[in-house]
Every structure is written in structure tokens, then in C-alpha cells.
LUMTI-309954 format. One line per 5 residues: their letters; for each residue y, x, z of C-alpha. Coordinates in steps of 0.02 Angstrom, whole numbers, plus 50000, padded with zeros to 5 digits. Example, Ala and Ser with C-alpha at 12.3 -4.5 7.8 and 13.67 -1.06 7.14 Angstrom:
2
AS	49775 50615 50390  49947 50684 50357
END
This chain:
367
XXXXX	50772 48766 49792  50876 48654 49676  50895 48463 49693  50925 48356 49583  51026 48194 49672
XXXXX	51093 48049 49559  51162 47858 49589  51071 47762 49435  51127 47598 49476  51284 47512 49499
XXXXX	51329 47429 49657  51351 47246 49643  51503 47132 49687  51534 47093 49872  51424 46998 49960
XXXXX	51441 46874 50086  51348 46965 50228  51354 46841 50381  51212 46865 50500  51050 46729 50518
XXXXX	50991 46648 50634  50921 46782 50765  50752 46813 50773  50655 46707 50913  50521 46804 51042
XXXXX	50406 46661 50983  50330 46580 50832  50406 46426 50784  50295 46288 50718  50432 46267 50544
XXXXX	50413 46372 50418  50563 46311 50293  50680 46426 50211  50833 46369 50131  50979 46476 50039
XXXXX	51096 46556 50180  51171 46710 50209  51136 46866 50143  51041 47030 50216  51039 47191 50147
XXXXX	50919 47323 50164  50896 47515 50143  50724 47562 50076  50664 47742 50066  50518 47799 49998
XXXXX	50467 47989 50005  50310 48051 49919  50253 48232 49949  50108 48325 49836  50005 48459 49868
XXXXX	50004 48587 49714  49910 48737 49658  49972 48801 49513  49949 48622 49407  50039 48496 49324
XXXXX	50105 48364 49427  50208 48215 49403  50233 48037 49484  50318 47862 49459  50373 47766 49583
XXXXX	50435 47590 49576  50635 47537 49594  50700 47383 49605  50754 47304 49463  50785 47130 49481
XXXXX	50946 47051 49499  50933 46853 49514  51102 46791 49547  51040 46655 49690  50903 46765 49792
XXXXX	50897 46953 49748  51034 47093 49706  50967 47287 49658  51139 47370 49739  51092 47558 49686
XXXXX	50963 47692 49715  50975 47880 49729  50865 48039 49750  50834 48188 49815  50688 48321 49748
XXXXX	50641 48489 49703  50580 48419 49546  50653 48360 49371  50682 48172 49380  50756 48049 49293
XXXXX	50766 47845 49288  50657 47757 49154  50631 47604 49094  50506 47501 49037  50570 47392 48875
XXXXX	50455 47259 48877  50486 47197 49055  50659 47272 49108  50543 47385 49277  50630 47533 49330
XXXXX	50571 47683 49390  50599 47869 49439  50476 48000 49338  50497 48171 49431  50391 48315 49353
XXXXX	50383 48492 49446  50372 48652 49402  50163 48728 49416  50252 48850 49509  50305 48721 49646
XXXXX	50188 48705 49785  50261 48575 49900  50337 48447 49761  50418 48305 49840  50544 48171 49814
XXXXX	50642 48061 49923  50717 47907 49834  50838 47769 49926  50888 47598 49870  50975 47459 49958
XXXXX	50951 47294 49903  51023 47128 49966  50917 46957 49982  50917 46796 50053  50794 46624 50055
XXXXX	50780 46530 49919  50727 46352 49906  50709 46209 49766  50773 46021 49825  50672 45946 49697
XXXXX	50755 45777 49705  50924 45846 49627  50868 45934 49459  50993 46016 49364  51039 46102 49177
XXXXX	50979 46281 49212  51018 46388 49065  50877 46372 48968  50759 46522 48926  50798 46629 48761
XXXXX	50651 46635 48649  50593 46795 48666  50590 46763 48870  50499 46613 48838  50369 46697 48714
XXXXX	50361 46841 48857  50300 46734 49004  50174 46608 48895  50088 46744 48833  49906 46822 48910
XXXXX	49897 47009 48959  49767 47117 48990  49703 47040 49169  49790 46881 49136  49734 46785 48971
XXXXX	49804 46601 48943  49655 46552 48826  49447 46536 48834  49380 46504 49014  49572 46492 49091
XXXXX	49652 46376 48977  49489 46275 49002  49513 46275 49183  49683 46241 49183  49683 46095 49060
XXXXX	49560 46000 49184  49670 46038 49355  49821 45953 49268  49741 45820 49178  49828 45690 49265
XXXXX	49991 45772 49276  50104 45701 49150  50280 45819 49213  50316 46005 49204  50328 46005 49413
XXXXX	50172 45895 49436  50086 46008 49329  50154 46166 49419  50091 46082 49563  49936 46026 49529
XXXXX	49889 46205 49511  49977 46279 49653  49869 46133 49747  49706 46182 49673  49731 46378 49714
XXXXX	49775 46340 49893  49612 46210 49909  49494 46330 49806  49542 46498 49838  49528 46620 49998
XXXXX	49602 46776 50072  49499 46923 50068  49514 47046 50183  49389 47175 50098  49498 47194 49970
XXXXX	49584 47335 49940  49789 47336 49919  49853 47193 49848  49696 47168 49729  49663 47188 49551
XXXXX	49714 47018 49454  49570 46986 49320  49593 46798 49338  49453 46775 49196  49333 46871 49288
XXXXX	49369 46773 49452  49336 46590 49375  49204 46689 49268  49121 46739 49412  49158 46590 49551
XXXXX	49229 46705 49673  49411 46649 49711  49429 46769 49846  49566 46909 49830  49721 46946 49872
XXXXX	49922 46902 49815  49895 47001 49675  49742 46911 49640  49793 46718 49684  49975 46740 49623
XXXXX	49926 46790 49456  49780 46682 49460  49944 46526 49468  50029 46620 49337  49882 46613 49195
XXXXX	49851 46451 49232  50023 46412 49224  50044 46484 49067  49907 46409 48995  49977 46220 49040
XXXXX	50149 46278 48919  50240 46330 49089  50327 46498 49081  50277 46582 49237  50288 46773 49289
XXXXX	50231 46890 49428  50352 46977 49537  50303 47115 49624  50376 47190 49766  50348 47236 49962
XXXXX	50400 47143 50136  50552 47234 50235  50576 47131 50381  50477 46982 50498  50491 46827 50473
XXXXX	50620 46746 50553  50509 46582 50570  50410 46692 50685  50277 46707 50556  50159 46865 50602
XXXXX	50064 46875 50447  50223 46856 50326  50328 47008 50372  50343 47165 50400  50296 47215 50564
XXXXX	50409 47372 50586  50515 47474 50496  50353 47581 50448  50320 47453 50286  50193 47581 50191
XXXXX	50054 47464 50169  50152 47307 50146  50164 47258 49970  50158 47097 49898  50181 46993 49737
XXXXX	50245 46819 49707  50245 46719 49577  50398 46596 49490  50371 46461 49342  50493 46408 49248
XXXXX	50529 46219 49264  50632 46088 49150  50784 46031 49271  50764 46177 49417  50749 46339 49304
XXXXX	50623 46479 49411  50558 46402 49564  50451 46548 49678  50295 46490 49739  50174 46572 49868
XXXXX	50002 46508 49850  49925 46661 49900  50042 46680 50075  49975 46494 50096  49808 46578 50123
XXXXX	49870 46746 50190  49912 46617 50354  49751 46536 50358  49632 46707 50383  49775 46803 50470
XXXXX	49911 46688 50554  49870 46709 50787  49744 46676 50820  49686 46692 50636  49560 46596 50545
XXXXX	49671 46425 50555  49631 46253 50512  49688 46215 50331  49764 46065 50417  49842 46174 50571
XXXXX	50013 46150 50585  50071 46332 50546  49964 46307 50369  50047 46128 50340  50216 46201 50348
XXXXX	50183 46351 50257  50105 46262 50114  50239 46126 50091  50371 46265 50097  50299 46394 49984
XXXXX	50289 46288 49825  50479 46274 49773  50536 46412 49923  50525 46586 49984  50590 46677 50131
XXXXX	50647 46844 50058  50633 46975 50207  50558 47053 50042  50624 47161 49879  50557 47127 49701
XXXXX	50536 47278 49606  50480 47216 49453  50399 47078 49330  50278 47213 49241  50127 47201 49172
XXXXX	50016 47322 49056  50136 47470 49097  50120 47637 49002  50165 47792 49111  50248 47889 49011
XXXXX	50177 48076 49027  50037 48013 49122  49867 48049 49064  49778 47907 49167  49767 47733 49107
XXXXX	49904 47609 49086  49939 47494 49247  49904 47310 49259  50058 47296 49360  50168 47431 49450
XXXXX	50207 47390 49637  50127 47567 49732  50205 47738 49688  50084 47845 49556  50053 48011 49550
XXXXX	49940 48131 49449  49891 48316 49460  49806 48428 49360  49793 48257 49263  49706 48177 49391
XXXXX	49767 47998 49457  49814 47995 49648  49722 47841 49713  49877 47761 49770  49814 47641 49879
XXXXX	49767 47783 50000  49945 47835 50062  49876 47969 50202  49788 48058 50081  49913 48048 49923
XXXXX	50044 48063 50076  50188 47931 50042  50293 47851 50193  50407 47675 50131  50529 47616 50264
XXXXX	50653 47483 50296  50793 47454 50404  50912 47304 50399  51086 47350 50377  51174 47208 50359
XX	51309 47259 50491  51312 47429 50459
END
């Protein structure tokens, strides 16, 4: 059996790697991240297929952002019994493996790792600054609608009368991130991390979803106030060390534990991450669940996550309206779960067991 093994990133410079705080055996009622010390993490995620003489191929997601204050991609590598190789998508900069196997290959499987490094972020929004401005074409990138997330008709509408009173970039930003924690709720029925067809959900009335849902529901309105805003898709690797249940990963075993955030770009503070959608991840799931909006858990969370974000987390990717290439399904509205076809068929991806993929994390900060 051959395999094909490759490093397709470069490491990045040294890191200052002194430990946090320790984790406490009990929730703490603060939930306030603030830039520290780095972490880094090894992720690995290994798919396996079942094969009868067809054509099969996947994608999986690698990460691909490198923000100089919160996030470093420090290198990924494989293993399979397939052909592989790293591609790119040119419109948003996502990375990913595409691994094809032979119809004569009956167990095809791949096992990629990638260690990443990541530590809070947070805004002080009384101290702006002279970010580097955005280029054109970035800025033209994240004003623009795609496919589930139009800036014009029924959104810009709706977004027009939230900041009606706003006259600033930031009291704009948050009037909206305001509006989506008041108007929107977690919903548990959903499946994954949602869809994101913001139209149909103020279309419709029904504000329920998930982060991929409420996130991108802030970034089209966002971008339909003039605010460059983006999705960032990724998946939790760690707790919380706030002692936050419902906003990291509860063991290494992190399968089922993507999630998306969302940034806007602001005059005088460049990207600032916001969170409404964790806001109401703690309401319906925070012990003992189903919290007061005005609980003290919620209050903290909410002030926190509009300028900061704990990352115990890796961002794979801004995408949206990916093409596969190879892949005979339709193109993705955003690419955060591995993808798979055979005999042309789409893998449903949000069913891991079946598809059989395993993602884990450990911390290894010290190693």
C-alpha cells in the first residue's frame, strides 16, 4: 500500500508559549477574554470510506488563517492510500486536501494533522487606532452578497431600520449585534451548524438557527450598513477556561464541534470578532440551561462577545460559495465539515458515524 505523506505549510516564527491561567473545577461567573499567552494545538482528522469498485474522493477543510494578533496555521501533513494534494480556493484564500483513490481501493482513508496556535482576543474600544486599512479588492470581497447571504431587498431593508439611529461604524456594528442577540434564538433541532439563508429567515420570521445561521445573519446585515464583515469558520479544541460548559470542547473527542464566528471591519480597530450566536448558545444550553437573558452568565457573555473571543478554537476558513473541484455534487455555502462523494454520491457530512470521520484535539503547548 503506498502513502503519500507531505508538510504543505510552513511553520511560523516562534511563539511565545507561556501557559494560562489553569483551568478552575468550577464555572466562574466572568466571561472576559483578553490577549495573553499563546496555546497551540494538534488537530487530526481521519476519514475512512467504504468502496466497491467506485469513484471516490473527499475534501476536507485545513486551516488557513493566519491573523497576526489571534490565530497562526503552523503546518499540516498527511497520511493515505490515496492520491492527495493541497488546493486552494482563489476567491477566499480556504485550503484544503482533495485525496482521490483508486476504484480498486476498498478501504480509502486519510489521516491529516495540523497544529495551530491561538490565543484571546479582545477590542478596548476606548483606544482606537490606524489599522492598515483594507485593499480594495478585500473591501469589495466582504460588502458583497453571496448565495445565502444577500446585502440588498428584504436584508438591506432590515438592516437600514436596526441602525437608524446609529450615526458611527461601531454603533452601527452594534446595533445589530444587539438586535440578533434580542431577536434571535438557539435551535436545538437544527442540524450541524445550520444552513445560513439569512433572507429566508427574516423572509420567513423564524430567527431560530444556529452559529452558522445567526453569525451570518450579523454578517449580511453588516454588509448591508457599508461594514465589511466576514464569516470564519472553524471548530472548538479546548473548554473554556471561564468555566463555560456550552463554549468548549468538552474532550479531546471534538467531532461534532464546529462553529463559525463572525468579524466586521471597523474604522479605528480594524476586524473586531463578535459572537452573537454563542450569546444565545449560553442562554438554551449554559447549567442548568434555558437561562435568563438577564442571568449573570448571559450578561457577561454578551458584553464580552461583541469586540472579544476566547479562541480554545481554530479558523479554517472565510469561504463562501465553494466549488469542489472534481466533485459532482453542488457547490458549498461554506466549508467547515469534511466532504466526501462516491459513486458521485455526496456523503451527508453531518452524519460522522455513518460517513465515519473522527476530529481530535489535544493541547500541546508544553510538549
Amino acid at each position: 500500500m503506498h502513502f503519500d505523506r507531505r508538510d504543505i505549510l510552513k511553520g511560523a516564527t516562534a511563539l511565545s508559549l507561556a501557559s494560562v491561567l489553569p483551568q478552575g473545577a468550577h464555572a466562574q461567573s466572568v466571561f472576559a477574554p483578553q490577549p495573553g499567552a499563546w496555546r497551540q494545538y494538534q488537530v487530526v482528522t481521519r476519514l475512512e470510506l467504504k468502496n466497491d469498485g467506485n469513484e471516490a474522493r473527499a475534501w476536507i477543510p485545513i486551516p488557513s488563517v493566519n491573523e497576526q494578533d489571534w490565530f497562526r496555521s503552523l503546518g499540516t501533513e498527511w497520511t493515505t492510500n490515496g492520491a492527495a494534494s493541497l488546493q486552494t480556493d482563489a476567491k477566499s484564500g480556504a485550503l484544503f486536501a482533495m485525496v482521490e483513490w483508486a476504484r480498486s481501493e476498498k478501504a480509502p482513508v486519510i489521516e491529516i494533522v495540523s497544529k495551530i496556535a491561538g490565543r484571546d482576543r479582545a477590542i478596548d474600544f476606548s483606544k482606537p487606532g490606524k489599522p492598515e486599512p483594507l485593499s480594495a479588492v478585500e473591501r469589495k470581497l466582504y460588502l458583497e452578497g453571496t448565495e445565502l447571504i444577500p446585502v440588498d431587498g428584504i436584508v438591506k431593508e432590515t438592516s437600514d431600520k436596526i441602525v437608524s439611529s446609529a450615526k458611527t461604524e461601531t454603533e452601527k456594528a452594534r446595533a445589530i449585534y444587539e438586535w440578533i442577540v434580542d431577536n434571535t434564538f438557539r435551535d436545538a433541532k437544527v442540524r450541524g451548524c445550520g444552513v445560513g439563508d439569512i433572507a429566508a429567515m427574516i423572509r420567513t420570521g423564524n430567527y431560530g438557527g444556529k452559529c452558522a445561521d445567526l453569525n451570518a445573519l450579523f454578517v449580511g446585515l453588516a454588509r448591508a450598513a457599508g461594514l465589511p464583515a466576514r464569516d470564519v469558520y472553524g471548530i472548538r479544541v479546548a473548554p473554556s477556561k471561564f468555566g463555560y460548559r456550552s463554549l468548549g470542547a468538552g474532550n479531546e473527542n471534538i467531532t461534532r464541534a464546529q462553529h463559525c464566528r463572525a468579524e466586521v471591519w471597523l474604522a479605528g480597530y480594524g476586524w473586531v470578532g463578535v459572537d452573537p450566536a454563542d450569546v444565545r448558545k449560553v442562554v438554551l444550553e449554559e447549567p442548568p440551561a434555558n437561562l435568563a437573558i438577564n442571568d449573570p452568565k448571559v450578561v457577561a457573555a454578551r458584553a464580552a462577545l461583541f469586540g472579544a473571543w476566547e479562541t480554545n478554537w481554530l479558523a479554517y476558513n472565510f469561504a463562501h460559495d465553494l466549488a469542489l473541484p472534481g466533485a459532482k455534487g453542488p457547490k458549498l455555502g461554506f466549508l467547515m465539515y469534511p466532504q466526501a462523494e462516491v459513486a458521485s454520491n455526496r456523503l451527508d457530512c453531518l452524519d460522522p458515524d455513518n460517513f465515519k470521520y473522527t476530529i481530535t484535539a489535544k493541547d500541546i503547548t508544553a510538549a
